[in-house]
FIVOLUM-486439 format. One record per residue: residue number from 0; residue in three letters; x, y, z of N, C-alpha, C in turn. Coordinates in steps of 0.05 Angstrom, whole numbers, plus 5000, padded with zeros to 4 digits. Example, Ala and Ser with C-alpha at 12.3 -4.5 7.8 and 13.67 -1.06 7.14 Angstrom:
2
PT  num  residu   n.x   n.y   n.z  ca.x  ca.y  ca.z   c.x   c.y   c.z
PT    0     ala  5264  4886  5156  5246  4910  5156  5264  4934  5156
PT    1     ser  5257  4955  5142  5273  4979  5143  5258  5001  5157
# end
This chain:
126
PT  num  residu   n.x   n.y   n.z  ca.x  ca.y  ca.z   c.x   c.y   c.z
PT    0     unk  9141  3075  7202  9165  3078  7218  9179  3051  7221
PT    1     unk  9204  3050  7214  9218  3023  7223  9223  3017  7251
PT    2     unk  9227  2991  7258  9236  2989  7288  9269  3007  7294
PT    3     unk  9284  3012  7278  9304  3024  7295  9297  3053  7299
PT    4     unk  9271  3062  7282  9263  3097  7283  9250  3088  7316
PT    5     unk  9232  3070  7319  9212  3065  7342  9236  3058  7366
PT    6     unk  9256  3046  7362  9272  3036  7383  9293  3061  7401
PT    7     unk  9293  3090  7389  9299  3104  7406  9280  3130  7411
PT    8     unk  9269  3132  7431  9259  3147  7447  9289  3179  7454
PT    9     unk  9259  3202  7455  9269  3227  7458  9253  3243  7479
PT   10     unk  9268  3254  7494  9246  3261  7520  9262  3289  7514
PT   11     unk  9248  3321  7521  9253  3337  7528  9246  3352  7550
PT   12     unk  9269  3377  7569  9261  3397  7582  9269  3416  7571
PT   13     unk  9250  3438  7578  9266  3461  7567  9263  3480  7596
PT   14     unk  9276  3507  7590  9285  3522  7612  9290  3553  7611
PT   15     unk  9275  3575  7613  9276  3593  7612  9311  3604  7631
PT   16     unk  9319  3621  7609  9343  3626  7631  9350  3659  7632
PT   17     unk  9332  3663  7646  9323  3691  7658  9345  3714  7662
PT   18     unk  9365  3706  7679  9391  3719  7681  9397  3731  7659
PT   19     unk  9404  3714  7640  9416  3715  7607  9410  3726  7585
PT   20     unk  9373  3735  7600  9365  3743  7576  9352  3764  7575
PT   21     unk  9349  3783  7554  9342  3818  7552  9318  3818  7544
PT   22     unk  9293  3825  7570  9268  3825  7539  9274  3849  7537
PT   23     unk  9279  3884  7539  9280  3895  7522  9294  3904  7500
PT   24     unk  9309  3876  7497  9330  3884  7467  9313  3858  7460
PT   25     unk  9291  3850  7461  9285  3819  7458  9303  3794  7452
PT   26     unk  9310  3799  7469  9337  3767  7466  9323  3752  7494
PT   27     unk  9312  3733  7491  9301  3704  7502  9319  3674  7503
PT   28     unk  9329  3676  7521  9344  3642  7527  9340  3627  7528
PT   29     unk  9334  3609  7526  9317  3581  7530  9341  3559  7532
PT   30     unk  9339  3535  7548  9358  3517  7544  9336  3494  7545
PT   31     unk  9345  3486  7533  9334  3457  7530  9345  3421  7533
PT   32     unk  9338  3412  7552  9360  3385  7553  9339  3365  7546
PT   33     unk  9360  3351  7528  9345  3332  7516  9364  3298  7521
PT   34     unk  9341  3279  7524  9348  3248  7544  9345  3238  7514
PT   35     unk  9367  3212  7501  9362  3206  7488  9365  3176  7492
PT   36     unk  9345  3146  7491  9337  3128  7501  9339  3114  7483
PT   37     unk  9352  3097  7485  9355  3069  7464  9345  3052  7481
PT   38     unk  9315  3044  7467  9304  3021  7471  9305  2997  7459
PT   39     unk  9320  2999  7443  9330  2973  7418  9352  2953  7434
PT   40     unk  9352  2938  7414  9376  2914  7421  9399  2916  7414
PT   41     unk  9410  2940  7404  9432  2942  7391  9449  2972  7389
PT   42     unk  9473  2981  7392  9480  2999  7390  9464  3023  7374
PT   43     unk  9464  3052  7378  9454  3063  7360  9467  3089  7363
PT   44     unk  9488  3097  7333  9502  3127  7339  9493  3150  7324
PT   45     unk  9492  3172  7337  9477  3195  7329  9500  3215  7318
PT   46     unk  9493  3216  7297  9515  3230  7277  9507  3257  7272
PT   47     unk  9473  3265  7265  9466  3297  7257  9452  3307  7272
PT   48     unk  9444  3329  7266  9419  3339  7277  9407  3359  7258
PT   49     unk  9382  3362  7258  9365  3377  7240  9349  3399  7258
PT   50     unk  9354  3418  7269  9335  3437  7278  9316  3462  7270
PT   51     unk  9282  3455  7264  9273  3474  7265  9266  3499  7279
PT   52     unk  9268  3514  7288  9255  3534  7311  9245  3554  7297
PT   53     unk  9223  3566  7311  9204  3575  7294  9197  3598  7330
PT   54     unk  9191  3626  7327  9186  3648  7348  9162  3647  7344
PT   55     unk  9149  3665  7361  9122  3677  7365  9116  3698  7334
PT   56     unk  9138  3710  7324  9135  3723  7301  9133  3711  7273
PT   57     unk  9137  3678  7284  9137  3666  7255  9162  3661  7243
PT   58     unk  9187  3674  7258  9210  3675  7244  9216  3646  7250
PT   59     unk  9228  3626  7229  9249  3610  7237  9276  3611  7229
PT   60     unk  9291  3588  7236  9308  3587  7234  9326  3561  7232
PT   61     unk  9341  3558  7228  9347  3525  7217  9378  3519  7225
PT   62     unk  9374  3495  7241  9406  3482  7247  9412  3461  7243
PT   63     unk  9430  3452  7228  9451  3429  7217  9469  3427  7221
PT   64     unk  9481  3393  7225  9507  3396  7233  9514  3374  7244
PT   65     unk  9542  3354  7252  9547  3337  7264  9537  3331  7291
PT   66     unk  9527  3311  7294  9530  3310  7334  9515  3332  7346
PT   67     unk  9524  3331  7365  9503  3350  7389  9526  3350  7404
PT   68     unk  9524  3376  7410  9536  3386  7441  9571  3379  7433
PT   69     unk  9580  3380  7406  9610  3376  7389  9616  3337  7402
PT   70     unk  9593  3320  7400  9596  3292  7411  9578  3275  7390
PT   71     unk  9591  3254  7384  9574  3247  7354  9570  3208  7381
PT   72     unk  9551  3217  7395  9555  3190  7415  9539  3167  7405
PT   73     unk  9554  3137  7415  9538  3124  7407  9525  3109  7436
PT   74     unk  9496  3096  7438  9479  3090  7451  9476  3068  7448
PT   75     unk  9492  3049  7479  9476  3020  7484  9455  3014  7479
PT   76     unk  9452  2989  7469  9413  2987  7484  9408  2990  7511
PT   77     unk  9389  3002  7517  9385  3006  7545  9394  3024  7567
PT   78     unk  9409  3037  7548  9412  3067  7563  9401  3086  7545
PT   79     unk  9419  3112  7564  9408  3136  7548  9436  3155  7545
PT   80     unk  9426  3184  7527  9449  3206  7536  9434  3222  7530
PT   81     unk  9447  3237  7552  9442  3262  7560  9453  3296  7554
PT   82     unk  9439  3308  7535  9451  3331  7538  9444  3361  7542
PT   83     unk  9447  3383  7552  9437  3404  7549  9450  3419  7528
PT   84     unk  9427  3438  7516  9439  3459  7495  9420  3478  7499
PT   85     unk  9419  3507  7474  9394  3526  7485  9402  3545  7458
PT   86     unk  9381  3556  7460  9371  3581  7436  9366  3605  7446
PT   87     unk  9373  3626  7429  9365  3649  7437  9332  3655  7417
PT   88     unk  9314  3670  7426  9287  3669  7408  9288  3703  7419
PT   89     unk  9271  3727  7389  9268  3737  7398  9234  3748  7405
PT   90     unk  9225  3732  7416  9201  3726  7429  9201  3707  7454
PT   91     unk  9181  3721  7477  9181  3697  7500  9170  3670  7491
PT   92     unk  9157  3673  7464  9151  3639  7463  9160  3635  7434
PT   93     unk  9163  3602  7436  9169  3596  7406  9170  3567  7409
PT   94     unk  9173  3547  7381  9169  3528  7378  9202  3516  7363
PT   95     unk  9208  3486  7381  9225  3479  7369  9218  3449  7357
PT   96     unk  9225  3440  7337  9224  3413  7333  9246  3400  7306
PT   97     unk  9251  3383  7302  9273  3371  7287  9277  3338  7277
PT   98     unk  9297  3322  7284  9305  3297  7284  9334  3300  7273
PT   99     unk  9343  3274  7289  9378  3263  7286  9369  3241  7269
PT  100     unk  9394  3247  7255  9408  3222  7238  9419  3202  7249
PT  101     unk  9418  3174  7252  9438  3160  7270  9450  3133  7251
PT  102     unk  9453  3115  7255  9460  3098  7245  9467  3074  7268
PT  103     unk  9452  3051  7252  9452  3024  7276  9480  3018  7276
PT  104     unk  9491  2992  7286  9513  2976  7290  9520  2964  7265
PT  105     unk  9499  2956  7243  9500  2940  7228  9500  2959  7207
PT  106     unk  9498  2988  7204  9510  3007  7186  9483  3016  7164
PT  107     unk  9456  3016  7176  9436  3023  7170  9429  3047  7183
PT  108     unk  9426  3069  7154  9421  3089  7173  9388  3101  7172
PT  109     unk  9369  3118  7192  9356  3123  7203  9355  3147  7215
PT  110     unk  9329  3169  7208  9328  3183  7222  9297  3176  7256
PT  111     unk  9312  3195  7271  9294  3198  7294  9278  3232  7296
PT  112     unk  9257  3230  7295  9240  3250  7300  9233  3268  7325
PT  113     unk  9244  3287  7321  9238  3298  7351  9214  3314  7340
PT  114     unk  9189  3306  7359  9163  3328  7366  9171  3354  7368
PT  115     unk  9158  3374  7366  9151  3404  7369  9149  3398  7406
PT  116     unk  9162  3420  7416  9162  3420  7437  9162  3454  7435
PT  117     unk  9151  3464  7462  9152  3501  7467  9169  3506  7486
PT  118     unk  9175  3537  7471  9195  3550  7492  9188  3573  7489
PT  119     unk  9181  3569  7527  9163  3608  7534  9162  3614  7562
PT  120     unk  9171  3641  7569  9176  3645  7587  9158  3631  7614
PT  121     unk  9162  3638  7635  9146  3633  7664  9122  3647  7662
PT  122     unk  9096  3636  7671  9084  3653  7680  9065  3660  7643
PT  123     unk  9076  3654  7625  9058  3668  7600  9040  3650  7591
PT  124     unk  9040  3626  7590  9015  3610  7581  9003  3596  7613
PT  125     unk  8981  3600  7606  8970  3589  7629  8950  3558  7628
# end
């Protein structure tokens, strides 16, 4: 891993959104907000995103595309940004994981790895 892959940090929550969603047509909501942390010394702008998600059935599914949340932002050192987004799964659990494309100040580009993180209802894993 290079230092500008190591220099931004990715934290996630995710969030069952109960209201919104039908288990018996199985449609499952999940939102997920994700903190994105520039620990580096230098600007860092996030141009793509790569999303795997993967259900309890095995199905996945795949997202590409500019930016996040229609914002292609770029990141001080030493802050963060913040955004929420969400999936529909049709299963209460499932697995998401990915990485952004970004590119430093100095026009080196880099991807960042986001971990497998789960998304499953309240109450189902114990």
């Amino acid at each position: 891993m290079s230092a500008l892959e190591t220099s931004i940090k990715v934290e996630v929550k995710t969030e069952y959104i109960e209201q919104q969603s039908s288990p018996e047509d199985q449609k499952y909501l999940f939102s997920y907000t994700i903190t994105i942390i520039n620990l580096g010394e230098a600007p860092a702008k996030l141009e793509t995103r790569h999303w795997i998600i993967t259900d309890a059935n095995g199905h996945t599914s795949e997202v590409k595309g500019a930016g996040v949340v229609g914002e292609t932002p770029t990141i001080p050192p030493n802050t963060a940004y913040q955004y929420t987004s969400g999936t529909v799964l049709d299963t209460p659990l499932g697995i998401m994981h990915g990485s952004y494309g970004m590119i430093s100040d100095s026009g080196e580009r880099f991807n960042v790895i986001i971990k497998p993180f789960r998304l499953a209802t309240p109450g189902l894993l114990h």
